[in-house]
C-alpha positions as CSV (number, residue, x, y, z in Angstrom):
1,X,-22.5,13.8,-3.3
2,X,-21.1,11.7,-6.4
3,X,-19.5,8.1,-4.8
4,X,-18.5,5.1,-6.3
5,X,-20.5,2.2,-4.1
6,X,-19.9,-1.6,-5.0
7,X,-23.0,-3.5,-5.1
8,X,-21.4,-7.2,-5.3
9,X,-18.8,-9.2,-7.4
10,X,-17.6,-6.9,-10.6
11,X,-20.1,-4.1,-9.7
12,X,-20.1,-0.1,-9.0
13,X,-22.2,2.0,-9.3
14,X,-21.9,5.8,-9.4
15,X,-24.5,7.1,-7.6
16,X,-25.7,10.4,-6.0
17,X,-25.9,9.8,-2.0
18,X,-26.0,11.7,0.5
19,X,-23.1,13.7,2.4
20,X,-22.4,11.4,5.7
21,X,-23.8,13.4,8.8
22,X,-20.9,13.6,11.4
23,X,-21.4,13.1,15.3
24,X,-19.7,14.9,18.0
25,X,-16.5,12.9,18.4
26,X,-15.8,12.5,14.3
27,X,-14.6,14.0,11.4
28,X,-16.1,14.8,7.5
29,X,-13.4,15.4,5.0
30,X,-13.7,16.7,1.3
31,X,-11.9,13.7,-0.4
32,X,-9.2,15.8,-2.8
33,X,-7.1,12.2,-3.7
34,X,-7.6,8.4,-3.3
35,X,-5.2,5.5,-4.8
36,X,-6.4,2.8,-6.6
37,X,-4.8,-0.2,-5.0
38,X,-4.5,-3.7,-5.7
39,X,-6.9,-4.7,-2.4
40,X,-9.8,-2.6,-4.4
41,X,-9.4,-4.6,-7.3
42,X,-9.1,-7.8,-5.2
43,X,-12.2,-6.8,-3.3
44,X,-13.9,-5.8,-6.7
45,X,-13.6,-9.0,-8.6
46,X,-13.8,-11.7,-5.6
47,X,-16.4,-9.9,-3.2
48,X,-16.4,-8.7,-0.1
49,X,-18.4,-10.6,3.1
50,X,-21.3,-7.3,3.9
51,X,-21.0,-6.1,0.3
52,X,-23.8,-6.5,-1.5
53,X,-26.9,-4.5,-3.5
54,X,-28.9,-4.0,-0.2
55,X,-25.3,-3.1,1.4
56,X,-23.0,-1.3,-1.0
57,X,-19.6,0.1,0.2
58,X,-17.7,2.8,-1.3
59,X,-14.2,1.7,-1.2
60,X,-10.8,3.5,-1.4
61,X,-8.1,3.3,1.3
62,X,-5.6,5.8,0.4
63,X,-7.3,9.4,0.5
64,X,-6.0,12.6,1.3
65,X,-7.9,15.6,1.4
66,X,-9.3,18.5,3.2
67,X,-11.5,19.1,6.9
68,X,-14.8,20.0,5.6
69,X,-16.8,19.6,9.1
70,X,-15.6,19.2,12.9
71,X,-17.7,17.6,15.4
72,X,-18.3,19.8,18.5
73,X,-16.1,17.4,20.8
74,X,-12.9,17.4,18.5
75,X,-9.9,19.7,19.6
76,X,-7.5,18.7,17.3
77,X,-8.6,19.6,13.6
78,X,-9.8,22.8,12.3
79,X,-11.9,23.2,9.0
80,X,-9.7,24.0,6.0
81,X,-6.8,21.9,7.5
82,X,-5.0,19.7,4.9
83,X,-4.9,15.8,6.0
84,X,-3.9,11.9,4.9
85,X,-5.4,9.6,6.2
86,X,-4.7,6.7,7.8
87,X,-7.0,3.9,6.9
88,X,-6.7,1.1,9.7
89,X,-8.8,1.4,13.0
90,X,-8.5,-1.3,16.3
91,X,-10.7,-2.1,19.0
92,X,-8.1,-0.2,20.9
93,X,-8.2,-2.6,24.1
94,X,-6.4,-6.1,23.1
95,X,-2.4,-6.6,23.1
96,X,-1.8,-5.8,19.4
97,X,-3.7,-2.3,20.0
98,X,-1.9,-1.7,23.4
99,X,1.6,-2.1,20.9
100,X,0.3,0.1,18.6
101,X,-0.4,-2.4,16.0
102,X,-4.2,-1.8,15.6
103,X,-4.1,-2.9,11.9
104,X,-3.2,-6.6,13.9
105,X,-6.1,-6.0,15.6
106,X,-8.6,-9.0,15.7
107,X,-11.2,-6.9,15.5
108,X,-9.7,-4.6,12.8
109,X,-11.8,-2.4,10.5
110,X,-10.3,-0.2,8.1
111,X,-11.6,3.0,5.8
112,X,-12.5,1.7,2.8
113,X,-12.9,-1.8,2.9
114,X,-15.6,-2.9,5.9
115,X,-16.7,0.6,6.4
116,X,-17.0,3.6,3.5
117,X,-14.4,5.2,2.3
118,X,-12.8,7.4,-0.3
119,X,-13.8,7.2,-3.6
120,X,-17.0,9.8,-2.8
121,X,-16.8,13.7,-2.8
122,X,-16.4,13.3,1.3
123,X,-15.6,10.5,3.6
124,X,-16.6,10.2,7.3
125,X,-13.7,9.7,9.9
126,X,-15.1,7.9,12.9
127,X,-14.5,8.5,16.5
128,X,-12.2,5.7,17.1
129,X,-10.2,7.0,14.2
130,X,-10.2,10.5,15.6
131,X,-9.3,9.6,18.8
132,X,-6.2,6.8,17.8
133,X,-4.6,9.9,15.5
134,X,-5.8,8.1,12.2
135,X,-5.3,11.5,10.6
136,X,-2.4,13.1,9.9
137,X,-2.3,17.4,9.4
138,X,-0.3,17.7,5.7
139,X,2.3,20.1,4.8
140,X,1.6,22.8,2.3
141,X,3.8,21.7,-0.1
142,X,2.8,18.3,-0.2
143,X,0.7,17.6,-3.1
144,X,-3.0,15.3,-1.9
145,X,-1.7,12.8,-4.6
146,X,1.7,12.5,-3.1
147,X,-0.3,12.0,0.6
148,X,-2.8,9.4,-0.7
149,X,0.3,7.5,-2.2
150,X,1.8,7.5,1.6
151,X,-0.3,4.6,2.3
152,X,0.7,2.2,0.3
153,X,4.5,3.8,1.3
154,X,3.9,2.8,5.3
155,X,3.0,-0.6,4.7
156,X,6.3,-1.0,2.7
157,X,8.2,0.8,5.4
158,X,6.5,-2.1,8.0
159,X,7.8,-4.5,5.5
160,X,11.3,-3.1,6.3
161,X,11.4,-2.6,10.0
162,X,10.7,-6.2,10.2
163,X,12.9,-7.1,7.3
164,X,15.6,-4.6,7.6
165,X,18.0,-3.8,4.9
166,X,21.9,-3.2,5.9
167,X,24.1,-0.3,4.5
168,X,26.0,-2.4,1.2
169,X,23.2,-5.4,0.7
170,X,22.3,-6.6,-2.7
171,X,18.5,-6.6,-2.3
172,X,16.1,-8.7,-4.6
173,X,12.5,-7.3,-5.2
174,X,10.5,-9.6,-7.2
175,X,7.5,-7.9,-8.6
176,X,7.7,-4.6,-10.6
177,X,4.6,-2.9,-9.7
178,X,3.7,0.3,-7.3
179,X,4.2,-1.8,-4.3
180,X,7.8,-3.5,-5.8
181,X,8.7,0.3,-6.8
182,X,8.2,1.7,-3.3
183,X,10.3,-1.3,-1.7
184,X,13.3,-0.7,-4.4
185,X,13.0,3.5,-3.4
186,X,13.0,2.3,-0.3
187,X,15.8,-0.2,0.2
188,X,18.0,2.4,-1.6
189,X,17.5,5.0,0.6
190,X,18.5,2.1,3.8
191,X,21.7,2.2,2.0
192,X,21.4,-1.2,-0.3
193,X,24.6,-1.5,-2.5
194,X,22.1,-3.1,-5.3
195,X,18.6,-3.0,-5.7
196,X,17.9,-5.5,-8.3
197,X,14.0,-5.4,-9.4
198,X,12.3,-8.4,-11.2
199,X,9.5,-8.6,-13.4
200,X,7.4,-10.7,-16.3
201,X,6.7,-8.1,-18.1
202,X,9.3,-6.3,-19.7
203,X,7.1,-2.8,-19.6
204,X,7.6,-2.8,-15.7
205,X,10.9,-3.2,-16.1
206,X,11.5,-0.1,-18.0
207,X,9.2,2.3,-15.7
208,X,11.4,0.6,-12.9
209,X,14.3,2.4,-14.8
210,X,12.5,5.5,-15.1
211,X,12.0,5.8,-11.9
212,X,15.5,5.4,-10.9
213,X,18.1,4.2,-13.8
214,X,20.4,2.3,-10.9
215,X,17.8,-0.3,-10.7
216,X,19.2,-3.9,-11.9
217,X,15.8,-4.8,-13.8
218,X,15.6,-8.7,-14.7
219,X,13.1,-10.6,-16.6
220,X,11.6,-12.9,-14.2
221,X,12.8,-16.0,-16.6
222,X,16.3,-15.2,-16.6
223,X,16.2,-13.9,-12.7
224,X,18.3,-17.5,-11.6
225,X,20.8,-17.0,-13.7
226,X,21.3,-13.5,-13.4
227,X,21.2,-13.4,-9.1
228,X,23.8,-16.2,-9.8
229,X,25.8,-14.2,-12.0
230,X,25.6,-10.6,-10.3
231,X,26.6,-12.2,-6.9
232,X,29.2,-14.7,-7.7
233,X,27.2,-17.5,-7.3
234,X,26.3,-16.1,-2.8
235,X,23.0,-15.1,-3.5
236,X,21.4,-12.0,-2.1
237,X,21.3,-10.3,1.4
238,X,17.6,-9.7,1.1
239,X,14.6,-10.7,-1.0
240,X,11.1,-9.7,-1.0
241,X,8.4,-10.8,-2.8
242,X,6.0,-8.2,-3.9
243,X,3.4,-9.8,-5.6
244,X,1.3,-12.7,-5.1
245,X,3.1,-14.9,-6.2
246,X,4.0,-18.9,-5.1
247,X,7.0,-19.3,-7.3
248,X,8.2,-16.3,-5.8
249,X,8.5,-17.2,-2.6
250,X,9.9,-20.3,-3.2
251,X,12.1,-18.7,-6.1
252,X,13.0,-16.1,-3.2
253,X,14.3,-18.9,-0.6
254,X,16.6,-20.3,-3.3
255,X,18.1,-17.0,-4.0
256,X,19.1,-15.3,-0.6
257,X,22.3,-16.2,1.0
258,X,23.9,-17.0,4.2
259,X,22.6,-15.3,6.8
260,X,20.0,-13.3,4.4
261,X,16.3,-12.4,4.8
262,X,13.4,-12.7,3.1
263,X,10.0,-11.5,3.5
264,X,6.8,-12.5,1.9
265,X,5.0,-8.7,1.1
266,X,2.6,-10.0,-1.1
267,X,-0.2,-12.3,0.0
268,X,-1.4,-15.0,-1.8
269,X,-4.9,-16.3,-3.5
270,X,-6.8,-18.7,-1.3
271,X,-6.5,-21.2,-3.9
272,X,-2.5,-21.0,-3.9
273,X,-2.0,-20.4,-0.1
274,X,0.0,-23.5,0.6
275,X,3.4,-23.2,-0.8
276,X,6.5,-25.8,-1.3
277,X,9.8,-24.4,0.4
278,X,12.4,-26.5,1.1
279,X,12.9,-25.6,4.8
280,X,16.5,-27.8,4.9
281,X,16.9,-24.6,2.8
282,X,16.5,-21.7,5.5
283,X,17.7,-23.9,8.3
284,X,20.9,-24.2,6.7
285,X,21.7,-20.7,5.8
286,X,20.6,-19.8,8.6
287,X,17.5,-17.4,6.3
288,X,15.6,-14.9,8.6
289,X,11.7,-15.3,6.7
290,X,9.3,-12.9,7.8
291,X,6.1,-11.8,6.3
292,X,4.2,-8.3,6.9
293,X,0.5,-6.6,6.1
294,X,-0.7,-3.0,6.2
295,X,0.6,-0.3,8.2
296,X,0.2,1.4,11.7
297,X,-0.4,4.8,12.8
298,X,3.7,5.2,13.6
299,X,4.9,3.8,10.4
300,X,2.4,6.2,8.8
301,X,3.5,9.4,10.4
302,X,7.1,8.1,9.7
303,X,6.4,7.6,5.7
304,X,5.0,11.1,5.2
305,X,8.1,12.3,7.1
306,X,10.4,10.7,4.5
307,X,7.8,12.7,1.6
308,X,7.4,16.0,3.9
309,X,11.0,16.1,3.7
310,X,11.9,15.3,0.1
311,X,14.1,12.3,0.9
312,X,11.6,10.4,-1.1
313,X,9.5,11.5,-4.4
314,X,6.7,9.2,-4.4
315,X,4.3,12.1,-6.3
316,X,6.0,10.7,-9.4
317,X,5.0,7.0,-9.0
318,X,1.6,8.6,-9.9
319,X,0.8,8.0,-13.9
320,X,-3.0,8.9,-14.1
321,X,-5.3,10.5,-12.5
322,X,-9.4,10.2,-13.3
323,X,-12.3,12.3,-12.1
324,X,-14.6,10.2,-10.2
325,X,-17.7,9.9,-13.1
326,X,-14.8,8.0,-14.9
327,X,-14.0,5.8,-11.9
328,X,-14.5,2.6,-14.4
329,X,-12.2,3.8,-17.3
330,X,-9.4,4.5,-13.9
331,X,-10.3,1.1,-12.2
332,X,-9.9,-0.6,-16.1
333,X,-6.5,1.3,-16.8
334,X,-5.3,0.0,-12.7
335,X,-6.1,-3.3,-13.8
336,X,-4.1,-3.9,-17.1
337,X,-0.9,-2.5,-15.3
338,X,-0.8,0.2,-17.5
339,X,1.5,2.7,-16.0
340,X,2.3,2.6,-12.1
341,X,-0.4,4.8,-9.7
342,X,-3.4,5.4,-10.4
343,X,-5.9,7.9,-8.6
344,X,-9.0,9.3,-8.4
345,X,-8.4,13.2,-7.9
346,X,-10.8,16.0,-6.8
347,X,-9.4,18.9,-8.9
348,X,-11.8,21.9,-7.6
């Protein structure tokens, strides 16, 4: 099979490999869609501790696609069956597994990142995987792009189960990427009065109103003055900072008002981890600050409800799609933030 393995910092290499041989208790599934997320690009130009030329990895996360193979102990798929996957896998034995939170797990592991995942013609589901429901039987008329995109959706939808948004709140998202863009769909639909959506580039900012015209777009220069202006000087109810970004966390603890909430989506470098906030700041407004990462199996299930269902149309945040012998040319067009989604896609 074709799969895209990284062999260290800035490399991939296409390569013919075999198809992974499954055991009793696992899974194979013919890869049909896989996002291209900002962690691949991270893990891409930085490294990855285990990648290397003697080890590669094929990465990719967010994959959707079809039961190829059934190991002889599994009871629950069927070849042919239409599934998304969900990426992040726990020891299954500590506290944060016991919760349901495997993807707090301290021994976490996920598809795609420490073990292979979708950006090959098939990807091999692991027992553990099997077994904790990673994967997810897909509606008929949901599109494989629209079920890859889900993953990305669930770790927003964590974001606001710990941050939640109340019917009538002005909501600030900072960052105007697909992440920023999910989290704006998102707070709309939990009944925000105002979704307001800020960005550098102005280019965002329009594909932002594309998406849905009611967004308040800002240029990230003028967002003081604007939050000042739009909310009489009160700030907003909620801010979140989807990207990684210092200034926007401390821009976001500035902005929210009394009794608001903030939460800190995107993560940061390691050379820009240790940020200035004026904590006189959220003690007197009384601020709620939270942060979140990734999704679990429930928030997962939940997220493809909202797509299953139509309440959501995420299949439109996707703006290209590549074969896999152009996985470069897709992983260059992710990185210059041209357009919103981008995916690899298995038209056959």
């Amino acid at each position: 099979m074709l799969a895209a393995q990284m062999t260290g910092v800035r490399s991939i290499r296409l390569r013919d490999i075999p198809v992974p041989e499954i055991q009793e208790d696992e899974i194979l599934v013919k890869v049909k869609s896989v996002g291209i997320c900002g962690t691949d690009m991270r893990i891409i130009g930085n490294g990855f501790p285990g990648i290397d030329e003697a080890r590669p990895r094929v990465l990719g996360h967010e994959i959707s696609g079809v039961v190829a193979a059934v190991g002889r102990n599994v009871a629950s798929y069927k070849e042919g069956m239409r599934v998304a996957i969900a990426p992040n896998i726990g020891c299954g034995l500590c506290r944060e597994c016991m919760r349901g939170d495997q993807h707090l797990c301290a021994k976490y592991y996920a598809l795609g990142v420490q073990i292979d995942g979708g950006f090959a013609e098939y990807v091999k589901i692991p027992a553990a995987a099997v077994r904790s429901g990673n994967v997810f039987a897909l509606p008929d008329h949901v599109g494989f792009d629209a079920a890859a995109v889900n993953e990305p959706l669930s770790c927003v939808y964590n974001g606001i189960r710990l941050c939640p948004i109340a019917l009538g709140d002005d909501v600030l998202i900072i960052g105007a990427g697909p992440i920023g863009i999910m989290y704006a769909m998102m707070a709309k639909l939990a009944g925000a009065a105002r979704v307001i959506v800020a960005n550098r580039g102005a280019a965002r900012l329009e594909l932002a109103r594309s998406v849905d015209p009611s967004f308040v777009t800002v240029q990230a220069d003028k967002l003081k003055e604007t939050i000042h202006e739009l909310t009489e000087g009160r700030g907003v109810d909620v801010a979140v900072t989807a990207n990684p970004s210092p200034e926007a966390q401390q821009v976001a603890v500035e902005l929210t008002a009394m009794n608001g909430k903030i939460n800190f989506f995107g993560g940061l470098p390691k050379d820009k981890q240790m940020v200035s906030i004026n904590t006189n700041t959220v003690h007197y407004k009384q601020i709620l600050l939270t942060g979140s990462t990734k999704a679990n199996n429930e928030h997962f299930g939940s997220t493809l409800k909202f797509i299953s269902s139509g309440i959501l149309d995420v299949g439109k945040l996707v703006t290209a799609r590549y074969p896999l012998d152009r996985f470069e040319e897709a992983l260059e067009h992710a990185s210059n933030g041209s357009g919103m989604k981008t995916v690899i896609a298995f038209d056959d």
